[in-house]
N, C-alpha and C positions, 0 to 999 in steps of 0.2 A: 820777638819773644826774649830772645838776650837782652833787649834795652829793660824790660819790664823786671827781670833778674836782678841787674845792673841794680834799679832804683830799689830792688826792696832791700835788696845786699846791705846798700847802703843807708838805710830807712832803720834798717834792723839793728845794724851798728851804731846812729845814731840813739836808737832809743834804748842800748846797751848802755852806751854811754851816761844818758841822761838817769837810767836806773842806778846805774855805780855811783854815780853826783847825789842823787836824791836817797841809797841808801841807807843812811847815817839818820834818816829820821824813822826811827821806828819805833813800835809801844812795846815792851818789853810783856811778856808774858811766858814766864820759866816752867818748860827748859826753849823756848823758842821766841822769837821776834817777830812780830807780827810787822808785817808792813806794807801799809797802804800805798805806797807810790808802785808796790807790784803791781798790786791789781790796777791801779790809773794807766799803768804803763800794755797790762794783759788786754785792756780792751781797746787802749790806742793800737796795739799791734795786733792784735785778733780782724778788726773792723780793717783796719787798711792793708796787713800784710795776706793776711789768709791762715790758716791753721798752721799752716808748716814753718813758715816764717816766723811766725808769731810764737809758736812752740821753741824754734832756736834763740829767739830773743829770750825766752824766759829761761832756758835752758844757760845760755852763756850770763847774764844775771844775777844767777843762784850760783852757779861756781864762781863771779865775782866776785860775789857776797861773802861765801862759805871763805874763799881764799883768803881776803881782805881781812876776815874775823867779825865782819858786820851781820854777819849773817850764822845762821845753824843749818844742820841738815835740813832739818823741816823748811826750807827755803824751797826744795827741789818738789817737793807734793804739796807745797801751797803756792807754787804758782803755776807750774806748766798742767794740772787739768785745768785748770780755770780758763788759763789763754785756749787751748784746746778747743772746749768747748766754746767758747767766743767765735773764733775761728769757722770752726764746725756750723754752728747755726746763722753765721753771717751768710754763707755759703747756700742753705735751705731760705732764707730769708730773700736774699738774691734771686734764687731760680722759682722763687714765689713773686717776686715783685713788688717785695714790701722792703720797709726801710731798713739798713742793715744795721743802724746806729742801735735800734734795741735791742740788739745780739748781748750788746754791753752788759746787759742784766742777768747774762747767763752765766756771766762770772762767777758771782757768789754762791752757783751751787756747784758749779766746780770747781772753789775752792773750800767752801764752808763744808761741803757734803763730800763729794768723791775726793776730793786732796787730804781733806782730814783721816774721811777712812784710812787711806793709804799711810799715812803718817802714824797710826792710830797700829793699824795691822801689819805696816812692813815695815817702818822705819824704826818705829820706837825700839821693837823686839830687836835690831839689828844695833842699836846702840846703845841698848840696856835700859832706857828711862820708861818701861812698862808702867813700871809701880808709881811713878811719876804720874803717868799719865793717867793712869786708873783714877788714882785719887782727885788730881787736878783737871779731869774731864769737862767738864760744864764749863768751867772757868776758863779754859783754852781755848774751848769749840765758843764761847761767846767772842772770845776778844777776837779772835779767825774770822768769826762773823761783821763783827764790829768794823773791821779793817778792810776788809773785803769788800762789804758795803759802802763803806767812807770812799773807799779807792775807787767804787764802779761810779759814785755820783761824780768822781771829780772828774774821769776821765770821760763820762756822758758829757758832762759841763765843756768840757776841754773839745772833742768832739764836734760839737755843734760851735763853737771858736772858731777851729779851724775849718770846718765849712765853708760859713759863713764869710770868711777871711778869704776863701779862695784859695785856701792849700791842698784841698784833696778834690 
């Protein structure tokens, strides 16, 4: 059980890493940055780590982000529901016996739907961009969408790579 600790520790740290590296590409959508290599990275770590793992990886991520300056608040509710729930349903998909890699598609509504909410109702009011966000609504929750989606296809694609490859 410790060796399996050991590997995602380290699993998790790498794909910290690779998330701070691929950072820097994001779609700019004000007052927030949308960015697809989260979500590539939420259902690379949902699908192999498990919810909790996966959840730390987005967790430590978003405070890279926010630190770095590459990132906003809204880093922190648009990524860890999404991984979450990746997590979450790989785990029902498992103890059903079906494939876990379509969990990946769970992402986008937890981040387009329940991250957004959260951003929407806890976050904005706590750093003043309501009125922001009132107005610029649709336009946000699309490009959130956009990114979300973009990110779940690459990291399905990436996924079945490494499979295939013989890494997982």
């Amino acid at each position: 059980m410790r060796a399996i600790n050991i590997r995602k520790f380290a699993l998790s740290i790498g794909l910290t890493a690779l998330g701070i590296v691929i950072a820097p590409l994001y779609i700019p959508i004000p007052p927030t940055k949308a960015f697809p290599g989260q979500h590539f990275i939420n259902d690379i770590a949902g699908i192999i780590l498990g919810p909790y793992w996966a959840t730390i990886t987005a967790i430590l991520i978003s405070i890279m982000r926010v630190s770095l300056g590459i990132g906003t608040i809204y880093a922190f509710p648009g990524s860890i529901p999404g991984t979450l729930l990746v997590g979450i349903t790989v785990n029902i998909l498992r103890r059903r016996r079906l494939n876990p890699d379509y969990a990946a598609f769970t992402e986008p509504i937890g981040t387009a739907i329940i991250g957004f909410l959260l951003a929407l109702y806890v976050f904005a009011p706590l750093v003043g961009d309501v009125s922001k966000w009132q107005i610029a609504l649709t336009i946000i929750w699309l490009g959130w969408l956009f990114s979300t989606c973009m990110g779940t296809l690459i990291g399905f694609a990436a996924l079945k790579v490494i499979r295939s490859a013989g890494y997982i």
